[in-house]
DSSP file (Angstrom, degrees, kcal/mol; ACC not computed):
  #  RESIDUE AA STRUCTURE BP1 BP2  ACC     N-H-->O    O-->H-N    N-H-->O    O-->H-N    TCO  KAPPA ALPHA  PHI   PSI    X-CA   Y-CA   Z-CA
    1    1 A X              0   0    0      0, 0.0    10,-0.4     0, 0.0     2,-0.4   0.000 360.0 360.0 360.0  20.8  -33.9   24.9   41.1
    2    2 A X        -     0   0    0      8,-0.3     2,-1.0     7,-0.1     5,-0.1  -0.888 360.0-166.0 -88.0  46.1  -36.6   24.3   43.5
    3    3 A X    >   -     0   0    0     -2,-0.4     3,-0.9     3,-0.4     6,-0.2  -0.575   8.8-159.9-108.2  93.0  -38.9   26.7   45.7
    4    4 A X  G >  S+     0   0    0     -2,-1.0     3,-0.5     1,-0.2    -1,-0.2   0.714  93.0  56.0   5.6 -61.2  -40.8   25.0   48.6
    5    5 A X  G 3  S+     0   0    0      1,-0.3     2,-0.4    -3,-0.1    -1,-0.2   0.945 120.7  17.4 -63.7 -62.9  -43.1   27.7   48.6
    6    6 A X  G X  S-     0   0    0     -3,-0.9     3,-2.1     0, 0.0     2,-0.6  -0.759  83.1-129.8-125.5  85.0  -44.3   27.7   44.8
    7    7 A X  T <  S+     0   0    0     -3,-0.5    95,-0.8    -2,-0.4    96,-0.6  -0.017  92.8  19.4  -3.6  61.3  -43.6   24.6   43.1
    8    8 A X  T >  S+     0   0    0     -2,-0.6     3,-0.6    -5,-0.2     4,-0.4  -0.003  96.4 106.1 134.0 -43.8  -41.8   25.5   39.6
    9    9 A X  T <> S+     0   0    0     -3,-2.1     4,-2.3     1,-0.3     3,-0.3   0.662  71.6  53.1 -38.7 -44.0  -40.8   28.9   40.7
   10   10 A X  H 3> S+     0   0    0     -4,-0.4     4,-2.4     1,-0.2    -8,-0.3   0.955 114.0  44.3 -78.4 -38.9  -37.3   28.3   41.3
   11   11 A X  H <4 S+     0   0    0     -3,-0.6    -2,-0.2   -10,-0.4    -1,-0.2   0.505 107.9  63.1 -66.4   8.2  -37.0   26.9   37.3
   12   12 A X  H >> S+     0   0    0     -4,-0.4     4,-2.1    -3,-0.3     3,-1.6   0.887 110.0  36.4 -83.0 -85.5  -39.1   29.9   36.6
   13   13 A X  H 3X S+     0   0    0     -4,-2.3     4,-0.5     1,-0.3    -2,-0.2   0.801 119.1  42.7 -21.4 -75.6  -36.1   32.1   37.8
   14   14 A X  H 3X S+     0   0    0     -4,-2.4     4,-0.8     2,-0.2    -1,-0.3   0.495 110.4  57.0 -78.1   4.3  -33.3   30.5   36.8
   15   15 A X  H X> S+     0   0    0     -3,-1.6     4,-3.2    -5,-0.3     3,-1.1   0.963 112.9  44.7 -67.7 -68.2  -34.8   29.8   33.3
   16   16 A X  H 3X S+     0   0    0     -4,-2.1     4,-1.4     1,-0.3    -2,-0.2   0.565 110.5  54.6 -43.2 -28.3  -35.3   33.2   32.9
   17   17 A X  H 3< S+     0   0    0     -4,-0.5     4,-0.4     2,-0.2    -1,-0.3   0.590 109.7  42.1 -84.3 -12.1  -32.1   34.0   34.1
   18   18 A X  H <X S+     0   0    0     -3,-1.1     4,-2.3    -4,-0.8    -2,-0.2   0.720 107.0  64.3 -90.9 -42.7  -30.2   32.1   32.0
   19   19 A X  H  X S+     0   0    0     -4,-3.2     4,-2.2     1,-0.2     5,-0.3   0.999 110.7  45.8 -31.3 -78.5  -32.9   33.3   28.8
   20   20 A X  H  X S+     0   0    0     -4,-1.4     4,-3.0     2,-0.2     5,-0.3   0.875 110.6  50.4 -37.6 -44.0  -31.2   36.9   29.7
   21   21 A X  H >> S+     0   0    0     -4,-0.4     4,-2.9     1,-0.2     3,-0.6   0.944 113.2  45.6 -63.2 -71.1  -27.3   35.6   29.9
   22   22 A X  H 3X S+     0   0    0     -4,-2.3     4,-0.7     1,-0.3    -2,-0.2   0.709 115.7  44.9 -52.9 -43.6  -27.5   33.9   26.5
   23   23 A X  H >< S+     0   0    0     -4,-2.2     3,-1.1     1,-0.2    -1,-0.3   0.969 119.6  47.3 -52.4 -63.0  -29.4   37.1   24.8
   24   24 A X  H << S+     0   0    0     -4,-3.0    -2,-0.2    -3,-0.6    -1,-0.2   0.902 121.8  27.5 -66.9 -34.2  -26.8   39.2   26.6
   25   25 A X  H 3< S+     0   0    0     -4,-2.9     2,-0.4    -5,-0.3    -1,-0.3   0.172 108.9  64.9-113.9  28.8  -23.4   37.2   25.7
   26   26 A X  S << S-     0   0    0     -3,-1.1     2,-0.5    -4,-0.7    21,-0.2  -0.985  75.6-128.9-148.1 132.3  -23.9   35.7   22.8
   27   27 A X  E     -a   47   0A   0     19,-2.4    21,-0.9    -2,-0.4    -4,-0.1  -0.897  20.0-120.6-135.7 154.4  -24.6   37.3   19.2
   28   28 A X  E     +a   48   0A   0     -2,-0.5     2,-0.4    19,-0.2    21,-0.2   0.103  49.0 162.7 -58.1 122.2  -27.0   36.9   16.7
   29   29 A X     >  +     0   0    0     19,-0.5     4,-0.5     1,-0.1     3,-0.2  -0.783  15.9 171.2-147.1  87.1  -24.5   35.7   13.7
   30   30 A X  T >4 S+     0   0    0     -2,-0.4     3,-0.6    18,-0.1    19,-0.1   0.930  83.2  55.0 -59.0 -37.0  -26.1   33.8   10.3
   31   31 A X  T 34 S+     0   0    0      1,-0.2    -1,-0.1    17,-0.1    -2,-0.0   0.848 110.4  45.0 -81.6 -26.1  -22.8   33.9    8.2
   32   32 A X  T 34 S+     0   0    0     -3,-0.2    -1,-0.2    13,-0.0     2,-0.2   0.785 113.1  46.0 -99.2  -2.3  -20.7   32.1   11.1
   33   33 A X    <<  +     0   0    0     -3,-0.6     2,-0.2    -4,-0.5    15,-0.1  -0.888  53.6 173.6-136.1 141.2  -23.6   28.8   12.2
   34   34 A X    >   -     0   0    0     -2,-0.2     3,-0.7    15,-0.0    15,-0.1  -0.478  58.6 -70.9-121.0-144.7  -25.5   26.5   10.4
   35   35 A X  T 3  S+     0   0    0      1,-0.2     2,-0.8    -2,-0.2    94,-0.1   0.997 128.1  42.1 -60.6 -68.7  -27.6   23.5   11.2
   36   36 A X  T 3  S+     0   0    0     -3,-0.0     2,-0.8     3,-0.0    -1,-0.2  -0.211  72.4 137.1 -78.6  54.2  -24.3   21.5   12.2
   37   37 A X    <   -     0   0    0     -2,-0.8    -4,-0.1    -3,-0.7     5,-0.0  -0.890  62.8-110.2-101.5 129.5  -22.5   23.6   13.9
   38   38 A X     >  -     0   0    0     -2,-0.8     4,-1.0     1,-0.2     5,-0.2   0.006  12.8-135.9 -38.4 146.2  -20.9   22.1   16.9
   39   39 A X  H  > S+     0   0    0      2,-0.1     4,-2.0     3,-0.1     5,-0.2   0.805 110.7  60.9 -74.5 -23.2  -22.4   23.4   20.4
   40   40 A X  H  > S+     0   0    0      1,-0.2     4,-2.7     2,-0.2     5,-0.2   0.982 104.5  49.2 -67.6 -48.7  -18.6   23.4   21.3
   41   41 A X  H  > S+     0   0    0      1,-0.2     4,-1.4     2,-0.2    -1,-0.2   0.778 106.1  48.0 -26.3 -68.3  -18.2   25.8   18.7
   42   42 A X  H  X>S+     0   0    0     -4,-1.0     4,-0.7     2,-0.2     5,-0.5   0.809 109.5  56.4 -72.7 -40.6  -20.7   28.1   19.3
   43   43 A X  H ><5S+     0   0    0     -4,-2.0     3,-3.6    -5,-0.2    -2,-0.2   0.974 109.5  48.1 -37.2 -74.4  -19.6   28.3   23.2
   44   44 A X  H 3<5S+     0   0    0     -4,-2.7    -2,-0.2     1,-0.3    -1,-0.2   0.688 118.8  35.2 -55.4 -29.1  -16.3   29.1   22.2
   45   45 A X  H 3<5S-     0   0    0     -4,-1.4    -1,-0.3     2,-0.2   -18,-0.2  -0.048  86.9-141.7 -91.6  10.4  -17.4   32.1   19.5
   46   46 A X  T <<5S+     0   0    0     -3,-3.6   -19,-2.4    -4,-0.7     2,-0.2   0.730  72.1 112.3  38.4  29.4  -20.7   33.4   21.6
   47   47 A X  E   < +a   27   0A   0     -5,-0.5     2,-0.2   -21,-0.2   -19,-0.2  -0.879  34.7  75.9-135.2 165.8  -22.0   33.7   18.0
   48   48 A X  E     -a   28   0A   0    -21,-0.9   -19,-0.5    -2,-0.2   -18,-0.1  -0.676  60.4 -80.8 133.1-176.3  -24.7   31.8   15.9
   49   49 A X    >   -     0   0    0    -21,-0.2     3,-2.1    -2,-0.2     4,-0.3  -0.700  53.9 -62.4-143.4-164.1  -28.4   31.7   15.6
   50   50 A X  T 3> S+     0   0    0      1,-0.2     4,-1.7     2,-0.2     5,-0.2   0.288 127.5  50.8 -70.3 -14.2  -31.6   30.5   16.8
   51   51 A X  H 3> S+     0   0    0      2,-0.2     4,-2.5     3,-0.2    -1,-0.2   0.917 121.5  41.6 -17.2 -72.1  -30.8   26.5   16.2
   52   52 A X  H <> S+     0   0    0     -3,-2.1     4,-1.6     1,-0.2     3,-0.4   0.930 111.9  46.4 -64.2 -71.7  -27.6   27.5   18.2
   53   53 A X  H  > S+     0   0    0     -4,-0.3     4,-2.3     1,-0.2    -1,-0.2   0.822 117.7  48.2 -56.8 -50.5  -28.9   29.8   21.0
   54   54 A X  H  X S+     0   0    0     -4,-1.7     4,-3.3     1,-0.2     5,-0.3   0.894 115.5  46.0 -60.0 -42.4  -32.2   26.7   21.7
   55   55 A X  H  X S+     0   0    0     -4,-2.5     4,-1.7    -3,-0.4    -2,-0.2   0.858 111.8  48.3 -81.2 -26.6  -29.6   23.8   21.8
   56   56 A X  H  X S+     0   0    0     -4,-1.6     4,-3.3    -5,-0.2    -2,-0.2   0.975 115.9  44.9 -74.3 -61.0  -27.1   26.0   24.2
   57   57 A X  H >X S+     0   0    0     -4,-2.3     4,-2.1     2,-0.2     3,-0.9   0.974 117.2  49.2 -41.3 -73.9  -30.6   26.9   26.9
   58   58 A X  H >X S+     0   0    0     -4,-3.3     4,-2.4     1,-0.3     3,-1.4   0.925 115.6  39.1 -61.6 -52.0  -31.5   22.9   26.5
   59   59 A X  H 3X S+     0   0    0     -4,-1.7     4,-1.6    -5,-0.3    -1,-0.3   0.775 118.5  49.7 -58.8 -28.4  -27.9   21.5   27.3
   60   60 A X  H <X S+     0   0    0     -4,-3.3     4,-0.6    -3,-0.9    -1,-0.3   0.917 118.0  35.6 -53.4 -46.5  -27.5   24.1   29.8
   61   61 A X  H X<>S+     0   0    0     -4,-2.1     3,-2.1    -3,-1.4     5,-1.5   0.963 115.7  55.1 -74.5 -40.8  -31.1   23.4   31.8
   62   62 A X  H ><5S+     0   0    0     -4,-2.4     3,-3.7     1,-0.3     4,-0.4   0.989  96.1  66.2 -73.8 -48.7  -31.0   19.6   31.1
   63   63 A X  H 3<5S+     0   0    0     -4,-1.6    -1,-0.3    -5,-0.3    -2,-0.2   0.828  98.1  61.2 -24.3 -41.1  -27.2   19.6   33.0
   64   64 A X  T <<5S-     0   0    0     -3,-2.1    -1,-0.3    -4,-0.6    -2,-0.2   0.204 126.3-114.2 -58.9   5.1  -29.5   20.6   36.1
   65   65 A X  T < 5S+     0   0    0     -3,-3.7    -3,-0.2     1,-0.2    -2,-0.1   0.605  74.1 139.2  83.1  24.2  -30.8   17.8   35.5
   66   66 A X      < -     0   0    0     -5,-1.5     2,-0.7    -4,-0.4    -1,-0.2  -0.366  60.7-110.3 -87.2-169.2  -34.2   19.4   34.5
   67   67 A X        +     0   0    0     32,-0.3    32,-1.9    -3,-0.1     2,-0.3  -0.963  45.8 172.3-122.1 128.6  -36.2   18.0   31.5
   68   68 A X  E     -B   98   0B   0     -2,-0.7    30,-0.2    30,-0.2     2,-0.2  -0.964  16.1-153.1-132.4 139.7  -35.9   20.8   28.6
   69   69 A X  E     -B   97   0B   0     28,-5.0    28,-1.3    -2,-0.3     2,-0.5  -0.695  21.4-118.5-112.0 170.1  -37.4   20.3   24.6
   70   70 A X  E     -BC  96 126B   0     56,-2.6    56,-1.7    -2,-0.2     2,-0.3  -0.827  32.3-147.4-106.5 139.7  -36.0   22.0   21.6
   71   71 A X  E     - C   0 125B   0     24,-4.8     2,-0.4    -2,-0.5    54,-0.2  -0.949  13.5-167.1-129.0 123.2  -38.7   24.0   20.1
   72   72 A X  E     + C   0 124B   0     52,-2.3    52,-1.5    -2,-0.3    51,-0.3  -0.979  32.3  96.5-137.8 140.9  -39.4   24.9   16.0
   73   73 A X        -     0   0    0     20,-1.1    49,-0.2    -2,-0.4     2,-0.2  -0.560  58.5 -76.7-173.8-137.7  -41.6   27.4   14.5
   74   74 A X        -     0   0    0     47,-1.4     2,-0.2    -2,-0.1    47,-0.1  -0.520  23.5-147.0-140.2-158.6  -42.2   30.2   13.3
   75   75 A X        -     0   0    0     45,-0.2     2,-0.5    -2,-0.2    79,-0.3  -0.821  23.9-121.3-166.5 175.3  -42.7   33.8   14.6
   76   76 A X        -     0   0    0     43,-0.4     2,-0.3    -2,-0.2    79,-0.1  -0.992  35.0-147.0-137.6 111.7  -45.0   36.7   13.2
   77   77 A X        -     0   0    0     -2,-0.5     2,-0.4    77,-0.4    13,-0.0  -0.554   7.4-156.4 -72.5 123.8  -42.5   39.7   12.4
   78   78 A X        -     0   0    0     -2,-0.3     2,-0.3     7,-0.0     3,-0.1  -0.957  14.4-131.3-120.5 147.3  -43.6   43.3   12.9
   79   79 A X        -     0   0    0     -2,-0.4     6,-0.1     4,-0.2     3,-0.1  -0.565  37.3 -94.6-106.1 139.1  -41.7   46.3   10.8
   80   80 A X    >   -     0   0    0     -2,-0.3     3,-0.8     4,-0.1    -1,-0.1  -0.278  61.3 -65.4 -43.4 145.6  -40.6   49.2   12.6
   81   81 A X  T 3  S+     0   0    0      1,-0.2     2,-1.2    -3,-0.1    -1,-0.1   0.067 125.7   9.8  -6.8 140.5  -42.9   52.2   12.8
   82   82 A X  T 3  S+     0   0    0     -3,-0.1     2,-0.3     1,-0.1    -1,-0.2   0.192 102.4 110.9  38.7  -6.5  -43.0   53.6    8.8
   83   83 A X  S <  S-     0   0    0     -2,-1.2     2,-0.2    -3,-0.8    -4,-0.2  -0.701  73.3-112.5-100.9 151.8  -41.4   50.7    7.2
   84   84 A X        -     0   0    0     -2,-0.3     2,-0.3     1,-0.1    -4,-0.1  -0.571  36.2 -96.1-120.6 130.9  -43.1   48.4    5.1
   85   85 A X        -     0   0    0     -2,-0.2     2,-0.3     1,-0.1    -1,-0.1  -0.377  28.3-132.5 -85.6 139.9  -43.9   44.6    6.1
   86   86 A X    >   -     0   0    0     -2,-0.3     3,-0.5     3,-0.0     2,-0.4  -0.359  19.6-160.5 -74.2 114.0  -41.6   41.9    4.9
   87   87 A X  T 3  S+     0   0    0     -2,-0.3    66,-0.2     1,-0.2    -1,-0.0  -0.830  78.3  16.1-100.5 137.7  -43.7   38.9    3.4
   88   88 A X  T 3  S+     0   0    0     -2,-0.4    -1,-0.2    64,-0.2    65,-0.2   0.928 102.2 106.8  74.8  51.8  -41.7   35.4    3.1
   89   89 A X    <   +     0   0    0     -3,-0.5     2,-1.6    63,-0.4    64,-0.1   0.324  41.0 102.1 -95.9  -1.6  -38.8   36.7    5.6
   90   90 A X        -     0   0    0     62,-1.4   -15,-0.1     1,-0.1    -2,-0.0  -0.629  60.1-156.3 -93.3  75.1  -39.4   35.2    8.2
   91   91 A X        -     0   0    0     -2,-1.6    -1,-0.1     1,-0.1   -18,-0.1   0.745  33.6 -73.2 -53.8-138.3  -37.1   32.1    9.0
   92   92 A X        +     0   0    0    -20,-0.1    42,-0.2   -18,-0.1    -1,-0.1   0.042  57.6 175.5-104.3  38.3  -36.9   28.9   10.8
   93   93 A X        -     0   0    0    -21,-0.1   -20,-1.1   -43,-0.1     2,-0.3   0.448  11.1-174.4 -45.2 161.6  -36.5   29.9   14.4
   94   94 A X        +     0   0    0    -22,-0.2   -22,-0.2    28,-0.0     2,-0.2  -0.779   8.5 166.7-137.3-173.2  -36.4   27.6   17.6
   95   95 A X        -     0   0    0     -2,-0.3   -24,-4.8   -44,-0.1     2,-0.3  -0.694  35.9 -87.4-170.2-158.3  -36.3   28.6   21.1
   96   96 A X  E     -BD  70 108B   0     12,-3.4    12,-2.6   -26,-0.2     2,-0.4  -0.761  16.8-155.3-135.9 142.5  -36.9   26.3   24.1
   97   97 A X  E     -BD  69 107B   0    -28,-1.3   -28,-5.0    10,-0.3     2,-0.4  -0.988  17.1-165.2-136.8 129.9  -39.6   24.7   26.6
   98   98 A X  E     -BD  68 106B   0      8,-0.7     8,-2.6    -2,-0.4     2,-0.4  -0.813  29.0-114.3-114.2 148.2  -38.7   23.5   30.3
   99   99 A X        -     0   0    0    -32,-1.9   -32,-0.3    -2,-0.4     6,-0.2  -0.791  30.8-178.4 -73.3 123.3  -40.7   21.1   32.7
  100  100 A X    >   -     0   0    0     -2,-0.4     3,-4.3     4,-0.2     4,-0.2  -0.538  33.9-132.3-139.7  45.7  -41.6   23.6   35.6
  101  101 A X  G >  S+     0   0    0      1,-0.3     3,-1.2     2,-0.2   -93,-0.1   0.218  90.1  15.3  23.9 -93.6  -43.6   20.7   37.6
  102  102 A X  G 3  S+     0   0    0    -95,-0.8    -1,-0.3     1,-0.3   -94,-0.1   0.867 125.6  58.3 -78.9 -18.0  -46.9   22.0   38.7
  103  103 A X  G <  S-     0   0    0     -3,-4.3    -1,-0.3   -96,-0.6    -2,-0.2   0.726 102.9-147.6 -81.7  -4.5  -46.7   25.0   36.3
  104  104 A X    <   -     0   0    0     -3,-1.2    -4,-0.2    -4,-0.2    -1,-0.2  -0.139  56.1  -3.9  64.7-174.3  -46.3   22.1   33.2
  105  105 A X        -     0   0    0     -6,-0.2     2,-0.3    -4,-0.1    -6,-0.3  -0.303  69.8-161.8 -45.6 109.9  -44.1   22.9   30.0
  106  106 A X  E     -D   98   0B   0     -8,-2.6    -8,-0.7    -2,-0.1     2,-0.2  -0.792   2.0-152.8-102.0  72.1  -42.9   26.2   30.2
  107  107 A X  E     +D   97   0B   0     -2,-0.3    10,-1.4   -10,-0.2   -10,-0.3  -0.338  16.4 171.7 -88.7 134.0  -41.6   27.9   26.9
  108  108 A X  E     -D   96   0B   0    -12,-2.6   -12,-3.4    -2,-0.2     2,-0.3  -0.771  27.4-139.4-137.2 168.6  -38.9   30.8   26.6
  109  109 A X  B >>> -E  114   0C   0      5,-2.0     3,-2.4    -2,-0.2     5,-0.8  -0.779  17.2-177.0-127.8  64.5  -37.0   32.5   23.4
  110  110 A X  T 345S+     0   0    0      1,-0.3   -57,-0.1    -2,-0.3    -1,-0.1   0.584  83.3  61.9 -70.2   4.8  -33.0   33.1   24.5
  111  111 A X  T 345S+     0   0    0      3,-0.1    -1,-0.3     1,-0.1   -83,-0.1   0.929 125.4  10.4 -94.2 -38.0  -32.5   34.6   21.2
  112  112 A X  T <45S-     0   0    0     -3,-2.4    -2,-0.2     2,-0.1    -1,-0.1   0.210 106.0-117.4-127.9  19.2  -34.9   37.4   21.8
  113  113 A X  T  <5 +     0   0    0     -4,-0.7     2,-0.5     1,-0.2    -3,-0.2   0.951  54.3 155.4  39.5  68.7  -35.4   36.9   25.5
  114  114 A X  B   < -E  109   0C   0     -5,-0.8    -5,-2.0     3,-0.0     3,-0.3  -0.982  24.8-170.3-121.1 105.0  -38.9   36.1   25.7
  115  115 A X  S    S+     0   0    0      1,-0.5     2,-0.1    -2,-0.5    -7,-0.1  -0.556  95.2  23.0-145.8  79.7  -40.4   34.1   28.5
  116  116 A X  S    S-     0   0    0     -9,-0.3    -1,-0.5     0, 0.0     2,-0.3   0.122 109.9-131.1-165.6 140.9  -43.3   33.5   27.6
  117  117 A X    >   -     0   0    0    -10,-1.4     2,-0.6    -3,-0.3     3,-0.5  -0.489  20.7-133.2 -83.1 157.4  -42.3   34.0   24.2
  118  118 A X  T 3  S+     0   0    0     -2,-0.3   -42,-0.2     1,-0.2     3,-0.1  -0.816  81.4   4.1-113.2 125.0  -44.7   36.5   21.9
  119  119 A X  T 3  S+     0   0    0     -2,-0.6   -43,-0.4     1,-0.3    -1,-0.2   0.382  90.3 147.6 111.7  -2.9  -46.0   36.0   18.7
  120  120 A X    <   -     0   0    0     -3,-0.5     2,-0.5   -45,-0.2    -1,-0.3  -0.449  26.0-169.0 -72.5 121.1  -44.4   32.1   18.5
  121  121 A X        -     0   0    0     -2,-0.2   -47,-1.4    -3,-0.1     2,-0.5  -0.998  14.8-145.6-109.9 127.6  -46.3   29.5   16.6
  122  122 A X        +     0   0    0     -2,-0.5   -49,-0.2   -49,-0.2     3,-0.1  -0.710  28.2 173.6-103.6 133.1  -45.0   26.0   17.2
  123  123 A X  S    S-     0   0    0     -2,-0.5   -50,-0.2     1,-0.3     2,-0.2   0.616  73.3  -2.2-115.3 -11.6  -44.9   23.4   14.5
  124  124 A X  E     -C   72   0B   0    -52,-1.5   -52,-2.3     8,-0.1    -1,-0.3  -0.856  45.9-150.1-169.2 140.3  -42.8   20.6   16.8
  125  125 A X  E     +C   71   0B   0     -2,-0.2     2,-0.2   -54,-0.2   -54,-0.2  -0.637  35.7 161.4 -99.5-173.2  -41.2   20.1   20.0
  126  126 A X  E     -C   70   0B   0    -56,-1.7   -56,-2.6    -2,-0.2     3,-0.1  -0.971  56.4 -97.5 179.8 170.9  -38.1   17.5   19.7
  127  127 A X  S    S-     0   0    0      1,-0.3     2,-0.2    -2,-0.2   -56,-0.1   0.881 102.7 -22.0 -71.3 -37.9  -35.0   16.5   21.7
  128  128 A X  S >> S-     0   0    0    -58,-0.1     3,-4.0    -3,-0.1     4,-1.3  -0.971  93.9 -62.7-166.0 171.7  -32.8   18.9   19.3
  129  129 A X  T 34 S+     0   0    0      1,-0.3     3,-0.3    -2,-0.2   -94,-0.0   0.655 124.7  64.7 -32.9 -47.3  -33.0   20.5   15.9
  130  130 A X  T >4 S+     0   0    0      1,-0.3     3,-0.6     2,-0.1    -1,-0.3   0.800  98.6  59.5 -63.1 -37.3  -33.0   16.7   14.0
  131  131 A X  T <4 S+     0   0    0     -3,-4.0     2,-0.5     1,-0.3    -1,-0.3   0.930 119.9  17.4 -61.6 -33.4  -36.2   16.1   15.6
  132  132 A X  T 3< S+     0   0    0     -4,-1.3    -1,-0.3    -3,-0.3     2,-0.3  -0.683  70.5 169.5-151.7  89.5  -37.9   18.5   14.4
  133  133 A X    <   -     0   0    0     -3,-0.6    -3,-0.0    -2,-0.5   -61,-0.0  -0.954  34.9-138.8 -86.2 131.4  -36.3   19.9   11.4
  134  134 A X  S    S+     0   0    0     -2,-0.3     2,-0.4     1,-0.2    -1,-0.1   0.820  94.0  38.0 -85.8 -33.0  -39.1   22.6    9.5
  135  135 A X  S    S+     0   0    0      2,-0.0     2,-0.3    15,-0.0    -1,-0.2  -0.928  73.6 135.7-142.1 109.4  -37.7   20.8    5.8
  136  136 A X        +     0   0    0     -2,-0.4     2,-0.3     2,-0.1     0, 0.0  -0.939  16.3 123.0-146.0 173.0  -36.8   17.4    5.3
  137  137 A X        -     0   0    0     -2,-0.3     2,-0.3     2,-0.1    -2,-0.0  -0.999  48.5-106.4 168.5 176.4  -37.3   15.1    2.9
  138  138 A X        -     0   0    0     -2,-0.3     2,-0.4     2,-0.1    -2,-0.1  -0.960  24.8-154.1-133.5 158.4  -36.2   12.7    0.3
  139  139 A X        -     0   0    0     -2,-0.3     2,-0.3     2,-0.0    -2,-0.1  -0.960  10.3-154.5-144.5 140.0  -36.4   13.5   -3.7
  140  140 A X        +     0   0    0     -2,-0.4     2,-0.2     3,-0.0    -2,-0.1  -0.979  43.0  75.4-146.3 115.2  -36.6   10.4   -6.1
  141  141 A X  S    S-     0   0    0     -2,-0.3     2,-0.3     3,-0.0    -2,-0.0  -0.902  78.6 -33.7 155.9-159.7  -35.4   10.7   -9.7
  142  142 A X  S    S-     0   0    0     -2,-0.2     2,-0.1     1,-0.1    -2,-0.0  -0.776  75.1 -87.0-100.1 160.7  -32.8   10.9  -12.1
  143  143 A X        +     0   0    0     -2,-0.3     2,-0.2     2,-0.0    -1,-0.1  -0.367  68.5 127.2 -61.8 117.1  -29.5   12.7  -11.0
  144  144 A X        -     0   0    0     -2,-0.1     2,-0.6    -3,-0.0    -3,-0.0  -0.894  64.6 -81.1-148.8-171.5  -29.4   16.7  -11.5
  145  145 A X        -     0   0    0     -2,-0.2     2,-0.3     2,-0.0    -2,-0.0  -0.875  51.1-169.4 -97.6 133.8  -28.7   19.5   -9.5
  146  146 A X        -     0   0    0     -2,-0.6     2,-0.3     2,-0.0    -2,-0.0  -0.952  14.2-165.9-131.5 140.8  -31.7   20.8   -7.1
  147  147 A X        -     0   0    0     -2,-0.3     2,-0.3     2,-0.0    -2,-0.0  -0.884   7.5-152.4-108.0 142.3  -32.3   23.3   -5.3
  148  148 A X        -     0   0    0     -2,-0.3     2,-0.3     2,-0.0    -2,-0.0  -0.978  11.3-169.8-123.9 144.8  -35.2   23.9   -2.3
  149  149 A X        -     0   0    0     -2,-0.3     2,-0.3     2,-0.0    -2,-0.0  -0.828   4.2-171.6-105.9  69.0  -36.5   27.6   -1.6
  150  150 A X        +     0   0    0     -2,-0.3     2,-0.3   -15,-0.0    -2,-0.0  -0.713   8.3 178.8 -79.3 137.3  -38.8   28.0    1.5
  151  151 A X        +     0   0    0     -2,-0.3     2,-0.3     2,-0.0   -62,-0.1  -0.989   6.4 180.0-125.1 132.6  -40.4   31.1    2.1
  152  152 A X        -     0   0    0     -2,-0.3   -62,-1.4     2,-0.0   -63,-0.4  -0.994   0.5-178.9-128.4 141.7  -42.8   31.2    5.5
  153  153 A X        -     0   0    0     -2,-0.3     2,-0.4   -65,-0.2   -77,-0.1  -0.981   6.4-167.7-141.6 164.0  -44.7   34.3    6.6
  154  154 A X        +     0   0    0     -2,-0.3   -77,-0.4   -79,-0.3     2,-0.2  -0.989   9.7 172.4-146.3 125.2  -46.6   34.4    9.4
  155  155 A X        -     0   0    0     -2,-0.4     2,-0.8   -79,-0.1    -2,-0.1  -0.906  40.2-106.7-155.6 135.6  -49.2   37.3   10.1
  156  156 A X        -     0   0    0     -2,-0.2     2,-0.3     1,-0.0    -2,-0.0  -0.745  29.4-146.4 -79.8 117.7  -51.9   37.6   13.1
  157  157 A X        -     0   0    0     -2,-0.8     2,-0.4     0, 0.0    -1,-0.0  -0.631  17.0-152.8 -81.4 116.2  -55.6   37.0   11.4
  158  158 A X        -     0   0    0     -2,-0.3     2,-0.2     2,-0.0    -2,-0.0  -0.938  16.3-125.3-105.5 121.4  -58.2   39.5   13.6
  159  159 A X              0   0    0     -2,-0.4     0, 0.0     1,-0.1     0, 0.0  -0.519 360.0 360.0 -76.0 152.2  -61.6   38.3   13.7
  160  160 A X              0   0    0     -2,-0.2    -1,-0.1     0, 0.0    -2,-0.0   0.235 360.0 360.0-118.1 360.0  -63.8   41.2   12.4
């Protein structure tokens, strides 16, 4: 993954090229993946979402024996032309950052094919989703039933 010539270039490529495969053969599915959904799983059904798509990109790059992080954040959503923007829609998206030697940490988005990805705010890098889950926690109390709601939205602030 290597290019003499420009240092990082050949993980450049194939990063990107691999960004592109996963976008292209695998689709975007909430109802069939959750958090624990096997990676075998998701192989085998090209389906899931961005958890799934981040974890597929690391295990792939790190088989090359390159050093790739799991990345969770956010992303700043924009509404089609006339349609009116959706506040607190915005989920818990990951994508992915590779070691690209002299270029440093390089991060790309196989869910929406993005490298560099746009619009990304990163709240943690990690080995895989358990490192850096966006909501964890413990609750201390008497036994009932609970429920947790997160809502995130995330909108670009323009100095005036």
């Amino acid at each position: 993954m290597s290019d003499p010539e420009t240092p990082g270039a050949g993980v450049v490529e194939a990063v990107r090229a691999l960004s592109h495969r996963i976008f292209d053969d695998f689709v975007f599915e909430p109802s069939l993946a959750d958090v624990s959904t096997p990676l075998a799983e998701v192989l085998a059904h090209r389906r899931g979402v961005y958890q799934d798509f981040a974890h597929t990109a690391v295990a792939a790059v790190r088989s090359d024996g390159v050093p790739a992080r799991y990345v969770s954040g956010y992303i700043e959503t924009i509404p089609l032309p006339g349609q009116p923007r959706l506040v607190g829609f915005d989920a818990s998206p990951a994508w992915c950052s590779v070691w690209a030697g002299d270029l440093g940490w390089l991060d790309f988005d196989p869910t929406n094919d993005q490298m560099p990805p746009q619009r990304h705010l990163t709240v943690g890098w990690g080995r895989d989703y358990d490192d850096v889950a966006p909501v964890r926690g413990v609750v201390i109390g008497p036994a009932c039933s609970q429920s947790l709601t997160v809502s995130v939205d995330v909108t670009e602030i323009v100095a005036s």
